[in-house]
C-alpha positions as CSV (number, residue, x, y, z in Angstrom):
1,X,3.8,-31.4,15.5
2,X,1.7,-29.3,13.3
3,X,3.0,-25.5,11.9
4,X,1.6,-22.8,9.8
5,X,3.8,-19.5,9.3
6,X,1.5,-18.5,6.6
7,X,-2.4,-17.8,6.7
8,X,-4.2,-15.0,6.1
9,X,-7.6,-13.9,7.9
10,X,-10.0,-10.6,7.2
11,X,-7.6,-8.1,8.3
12,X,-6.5,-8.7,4.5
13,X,-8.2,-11.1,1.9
14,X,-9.3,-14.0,4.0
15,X,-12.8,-15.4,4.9
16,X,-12.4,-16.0,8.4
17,X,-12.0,-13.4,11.1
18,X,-8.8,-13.4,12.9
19,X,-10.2,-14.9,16.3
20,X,-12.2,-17.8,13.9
21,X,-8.7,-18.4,12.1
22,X,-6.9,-18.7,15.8
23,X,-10.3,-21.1,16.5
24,X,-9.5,-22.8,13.4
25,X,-5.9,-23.6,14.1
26,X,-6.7,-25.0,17.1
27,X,-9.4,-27.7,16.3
28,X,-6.7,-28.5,13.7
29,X,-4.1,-29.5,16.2
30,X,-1.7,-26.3,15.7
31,X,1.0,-26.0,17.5
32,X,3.1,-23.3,16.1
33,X,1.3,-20.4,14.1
34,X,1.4,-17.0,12.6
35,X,-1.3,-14.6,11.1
36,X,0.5,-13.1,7.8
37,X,-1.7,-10.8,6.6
38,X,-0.9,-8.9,3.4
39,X,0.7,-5.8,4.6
40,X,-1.0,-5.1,8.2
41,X,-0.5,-6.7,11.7
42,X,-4.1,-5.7,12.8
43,X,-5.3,-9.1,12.7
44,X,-2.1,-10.5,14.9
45,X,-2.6,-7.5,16.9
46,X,-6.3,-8.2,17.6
47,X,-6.0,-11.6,19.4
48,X,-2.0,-12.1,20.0
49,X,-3.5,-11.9,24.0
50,X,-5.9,-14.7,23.8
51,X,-6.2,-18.4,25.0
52,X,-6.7,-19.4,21.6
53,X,-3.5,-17.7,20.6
54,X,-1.6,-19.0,23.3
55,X,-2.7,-22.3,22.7
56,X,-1.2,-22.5,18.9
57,X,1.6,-20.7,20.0
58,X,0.9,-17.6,18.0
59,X,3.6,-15.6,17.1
60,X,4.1,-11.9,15.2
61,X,3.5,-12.0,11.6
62,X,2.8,-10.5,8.0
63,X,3.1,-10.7,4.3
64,X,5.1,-7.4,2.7
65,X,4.9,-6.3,-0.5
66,X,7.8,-5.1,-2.5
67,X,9.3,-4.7,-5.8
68,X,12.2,-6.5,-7.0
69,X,13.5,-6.0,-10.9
70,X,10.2,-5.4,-12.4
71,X,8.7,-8.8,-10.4
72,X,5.9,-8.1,-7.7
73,X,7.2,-10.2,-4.6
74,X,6.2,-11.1,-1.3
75,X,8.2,-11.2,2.2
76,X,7.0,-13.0,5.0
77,X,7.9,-11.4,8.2
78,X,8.0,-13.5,11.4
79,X,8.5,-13.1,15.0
80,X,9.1,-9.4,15.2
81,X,8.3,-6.6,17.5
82,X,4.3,-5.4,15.8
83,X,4.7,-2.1,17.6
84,X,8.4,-1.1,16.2
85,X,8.6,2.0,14.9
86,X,10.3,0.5,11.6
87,X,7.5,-2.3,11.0
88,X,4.9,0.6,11.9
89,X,6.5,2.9,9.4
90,X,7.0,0.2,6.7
91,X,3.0,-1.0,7.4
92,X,1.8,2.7,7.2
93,X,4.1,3.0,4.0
94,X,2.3,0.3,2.1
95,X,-1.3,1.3,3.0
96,X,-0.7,4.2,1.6
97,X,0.6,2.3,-1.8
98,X,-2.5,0.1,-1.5
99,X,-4.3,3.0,-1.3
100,X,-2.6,4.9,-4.3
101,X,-2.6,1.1,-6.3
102,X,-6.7,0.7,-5.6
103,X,-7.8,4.6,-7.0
104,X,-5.1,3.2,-10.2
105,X,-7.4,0.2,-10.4
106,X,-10.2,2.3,-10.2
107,X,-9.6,4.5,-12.6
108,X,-8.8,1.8,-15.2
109,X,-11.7,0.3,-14.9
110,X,-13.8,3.1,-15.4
111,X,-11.9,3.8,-18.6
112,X,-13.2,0.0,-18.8
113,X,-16.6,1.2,-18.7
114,X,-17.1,0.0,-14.8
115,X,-17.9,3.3,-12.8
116,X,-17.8,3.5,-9.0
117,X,-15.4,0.6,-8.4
118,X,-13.3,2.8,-6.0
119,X,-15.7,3.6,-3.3
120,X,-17.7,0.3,-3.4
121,X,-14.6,-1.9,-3.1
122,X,-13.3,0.5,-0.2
123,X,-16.9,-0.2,1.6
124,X,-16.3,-3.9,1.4
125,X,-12.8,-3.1,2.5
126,X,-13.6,-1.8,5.8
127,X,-10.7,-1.7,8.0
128,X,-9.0,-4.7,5.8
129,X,-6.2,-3.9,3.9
130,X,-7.1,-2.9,0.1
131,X,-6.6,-5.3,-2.6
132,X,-8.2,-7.1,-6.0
133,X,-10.6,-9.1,-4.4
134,X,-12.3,-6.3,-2.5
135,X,-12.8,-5.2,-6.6
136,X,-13.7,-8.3,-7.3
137,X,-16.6,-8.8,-5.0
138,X,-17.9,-5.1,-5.3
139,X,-18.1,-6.2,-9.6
140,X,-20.1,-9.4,-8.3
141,X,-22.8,-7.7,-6.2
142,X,-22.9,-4.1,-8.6
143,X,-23.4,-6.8,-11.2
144,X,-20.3,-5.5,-13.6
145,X,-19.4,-9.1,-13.8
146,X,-21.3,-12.6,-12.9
147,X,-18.4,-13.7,-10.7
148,X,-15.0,-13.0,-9.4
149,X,-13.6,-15.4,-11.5
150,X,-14.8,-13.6,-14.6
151,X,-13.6,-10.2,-12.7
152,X,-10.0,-11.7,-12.7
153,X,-10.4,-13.0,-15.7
154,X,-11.6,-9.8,-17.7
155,X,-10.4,-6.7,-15.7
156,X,-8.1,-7.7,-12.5
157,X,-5.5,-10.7,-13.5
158,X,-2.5,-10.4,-14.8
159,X,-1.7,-8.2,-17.9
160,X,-5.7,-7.3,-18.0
161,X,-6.6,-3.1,-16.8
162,X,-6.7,-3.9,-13.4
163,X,-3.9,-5.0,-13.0
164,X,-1.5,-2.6,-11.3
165,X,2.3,-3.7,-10.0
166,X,4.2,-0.7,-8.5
167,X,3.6,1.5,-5.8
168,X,5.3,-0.8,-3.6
169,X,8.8,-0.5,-1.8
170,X,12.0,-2.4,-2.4
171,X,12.7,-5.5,-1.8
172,X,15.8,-4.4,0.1
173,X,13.4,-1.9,2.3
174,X,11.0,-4.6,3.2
175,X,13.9,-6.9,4.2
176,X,15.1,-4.0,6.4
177,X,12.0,-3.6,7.8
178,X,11.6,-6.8,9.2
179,X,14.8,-7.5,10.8
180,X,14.9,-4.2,11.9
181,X,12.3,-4.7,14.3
182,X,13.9,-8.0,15.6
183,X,12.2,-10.4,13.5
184,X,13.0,-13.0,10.6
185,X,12.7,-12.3,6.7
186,X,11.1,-15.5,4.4
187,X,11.1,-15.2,1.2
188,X,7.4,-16.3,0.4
189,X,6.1,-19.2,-2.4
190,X,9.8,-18.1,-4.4
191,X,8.0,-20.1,-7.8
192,X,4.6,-18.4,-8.0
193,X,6.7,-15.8,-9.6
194,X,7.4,-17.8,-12.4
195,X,10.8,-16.5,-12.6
196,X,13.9,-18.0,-14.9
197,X,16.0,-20.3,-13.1
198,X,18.9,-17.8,-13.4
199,X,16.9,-14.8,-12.2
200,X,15.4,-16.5,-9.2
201,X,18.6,-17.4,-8.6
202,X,19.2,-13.7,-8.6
203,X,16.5,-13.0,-6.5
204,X,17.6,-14.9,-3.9
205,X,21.4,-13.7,-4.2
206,X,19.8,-9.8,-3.3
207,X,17.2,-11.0,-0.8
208,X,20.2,-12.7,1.2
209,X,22.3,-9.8,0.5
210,X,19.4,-7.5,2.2
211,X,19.3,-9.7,5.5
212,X,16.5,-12.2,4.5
213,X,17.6,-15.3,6.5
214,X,14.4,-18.0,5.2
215,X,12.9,-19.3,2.5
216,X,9.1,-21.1,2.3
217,X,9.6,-24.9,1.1
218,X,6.3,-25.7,1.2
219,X,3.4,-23.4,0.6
220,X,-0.2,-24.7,-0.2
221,X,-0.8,-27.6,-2.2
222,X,2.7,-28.3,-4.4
223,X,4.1,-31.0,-6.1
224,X,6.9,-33.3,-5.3
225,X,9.2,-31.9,-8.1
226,X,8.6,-28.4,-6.5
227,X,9.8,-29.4,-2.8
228,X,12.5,-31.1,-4.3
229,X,13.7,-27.6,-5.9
230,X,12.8,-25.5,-3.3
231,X,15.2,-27.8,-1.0
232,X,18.0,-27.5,-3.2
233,X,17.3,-23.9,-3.8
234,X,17.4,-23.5,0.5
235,X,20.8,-25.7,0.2
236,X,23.0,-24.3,-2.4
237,X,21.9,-20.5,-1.0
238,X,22.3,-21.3,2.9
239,X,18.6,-20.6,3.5
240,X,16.6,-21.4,7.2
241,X,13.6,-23.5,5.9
242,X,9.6,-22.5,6.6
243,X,6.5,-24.0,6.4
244,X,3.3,-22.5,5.4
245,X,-0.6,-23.4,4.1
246,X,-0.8,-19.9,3.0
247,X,-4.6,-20.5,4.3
248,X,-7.2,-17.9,2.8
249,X,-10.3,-19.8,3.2
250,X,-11.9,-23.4,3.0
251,X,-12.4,-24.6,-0.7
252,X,-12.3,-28.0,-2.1
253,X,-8.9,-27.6,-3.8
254,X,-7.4,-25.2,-1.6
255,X,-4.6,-26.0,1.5
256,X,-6.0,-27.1,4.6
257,X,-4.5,-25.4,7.5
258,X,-1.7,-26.6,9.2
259,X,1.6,-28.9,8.1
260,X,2.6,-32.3,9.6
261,X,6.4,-31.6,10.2
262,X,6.4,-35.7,10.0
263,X,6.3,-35.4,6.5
264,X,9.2,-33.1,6.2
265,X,12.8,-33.5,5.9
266,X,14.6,-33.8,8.8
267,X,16.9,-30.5,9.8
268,X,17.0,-27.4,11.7
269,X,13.7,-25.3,10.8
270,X,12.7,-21.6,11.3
271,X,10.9,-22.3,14.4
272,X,14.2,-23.1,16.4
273,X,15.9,-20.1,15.0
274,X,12.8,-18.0,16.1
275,X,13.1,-20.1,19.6
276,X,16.9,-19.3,19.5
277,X,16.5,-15.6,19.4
278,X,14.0,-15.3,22.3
C-alpha cells in the first residue's frame, strides 16, 4: 500500500495543479492521499468529487500555520469537515495574515531597494495562497535577482529582510481548529524546526495538551538517524504516527510522491484512526 498525507499543489506553492497532483498520485500507485495545502482547502475542495480522487482515496486536508514560543510551526490537518464553520473561520483568519505578512515583505524589500514586489508577487499569486516563492519568482522575471535561489538567499531566507514570522495564530488555536471540525491534528516535519531536544520536547508537551493526536515520522527524503528519533519521539509522547512526501514539485533531489508502508514499522497508523472515526 502506498500513502501520502502531505503534498502540496498550486492552490499554495506547488507546480502542479490540484487535478494533475490527484493524476499524479494515481500513476504512482496511491492508495490513501491528502492535498495539504498551506493554509487553504481550495485545492481539496476543487476535485475531492472526482474519479481521480476517489481512486487514491482522497481525503480532507491542509497545512496551518501557527506560532508557538517564538518558533514558526506547521499543523497538518487531516480528515475534517472543509466546509465547518471553525476550519472556514481559521482559513479566512490566516489569509488574512498571509496577506498582512506579504505587504510586511513588501515593504522590506523596497527599503531593500526592490520596488513593486507587492503587486507583482500577488499577480503571480492568483487565487493561491500568498507566500515567499510568489516573491521569489516575481524578483526572477522583474529581474531584481537572477534566480530564486539567490532571492532566498539575499532578501527572503531566514534572518534576511524578507523574512517575516508573526502574523500567524497560536498553536493552541490551530489545534482547535482542526479537531473542531471533526478532523485529526499532525504535527508536521517536528525537526525542520531545528529546535533543542528539550524544547521540542516542549512543543510536543503543548501540542498534545491542545488536542493534537499525530505526529509525521517520515516526511521527504530523511535519514535513518531521524526516523529513528521521530519514533521514539511518537513513543515516549503517545503520538498516532503519519506518513508524508511533503510533494511540491518533481526535482532531482526532491521526495517522490507516495510512501511504501512496506518499509515502515509495523503498528497502528493514522489511516486506521481516520477509518475509525468514520
Amino acid at each position: 500500500m502506498i500513502v501520502d498525507y502531505h503534498t502540496h499543489s498550486l492552490a499554495s506553492d506547488g507546480a502542479l495543479s490540484p487535478s494533475e497532483l490527484l493524476s499524479r498520485a494515481r500513476t504512482s500507485g496511491v492508495s490513501k492521499f491528502a492535498i495539504t495545502d498551506h493554509d487553504t482547502t481550495a485545492g481539496y475542495l476543487s476535485v475531492k468529487d472526482s474519479d481521480d480522487a476517489r481512486a487514491v482515496g482522497l481525503i480532507s486536508g491542509v497545512e496551518l500555520s501557527c506560532k508557538w514560543a517564538t518558533a514558526s510551526i506547521h499543523v497538518v490537518g487531516l480528515g475534517f469537515d472543509a466546509l465547518a464553520p471553525e476550519m472556514q473561520a481559521m482559513i479566512k483568519t490566516l489569509t488574512a495574515a498571509r496577506r498582512a505578512r506579504a505587504s510586511k515583505i513588501a515593504s522590506r524589500l523596497e527599503k531593500a531597494g526592490i520596488a513593486g514586489a507587492y503587486d507583482g508577487a500577488m499577480a503571480l499569486a492568483g487565487d493561491s495562497q500568498i507566500g515567499r516563492p510568489h516573491f521569489a519568482a516575481w524578483m526572477v522575471e522583474a529581474g531584481a535577482v537572477g534566480s530564486v535561489t539567490e532571492a532566498f538567499d539575499k532578501y527572503l531566507g531566514a534572518g534576511k529582510p524578507g523574512d517575516v514570522k508573526m502574523f500567524w495564530p497560536s498553536l493552541a488555536e490551530v489545534v482547535s481548529g482542526i479537531t473542531a471540525s471533526g478532523g485529526i491534528a499532525v504535527l508536521a516535519h517536528p525537526l525542520k524546526y531545528r529546535l533543542t531536544g528539550m524544547k521540542l520536547r516542549a512543543l510536543l508537551n503543548d501540542f498534545k495538551a491542545s488536542g493534537g493526536r499525530a505526529i509525521e515520522i517520515l516526511n521527504g527524503r530523511q535519514t535513518d538517524a531521524d526516523s529513528k528519533r521521530l519514533l521514539q519521539l511518537m513513543e515516549s509522547n503517545d503520538l498516532i504516527p503519519s506518513v508524508g512526501s511533503d510533494f511540491h514539485r518533481e526535482f532531482e533531489y526532491g521526495p517522490r510522491l507516495g510512501i511504501d508502508v512496506e518499509r515502515l514499522p509495523k503498528g497502528r497508523y493514522i489511516w486506521e484512526a481516520l477509518e475509525a472515526a468514520l
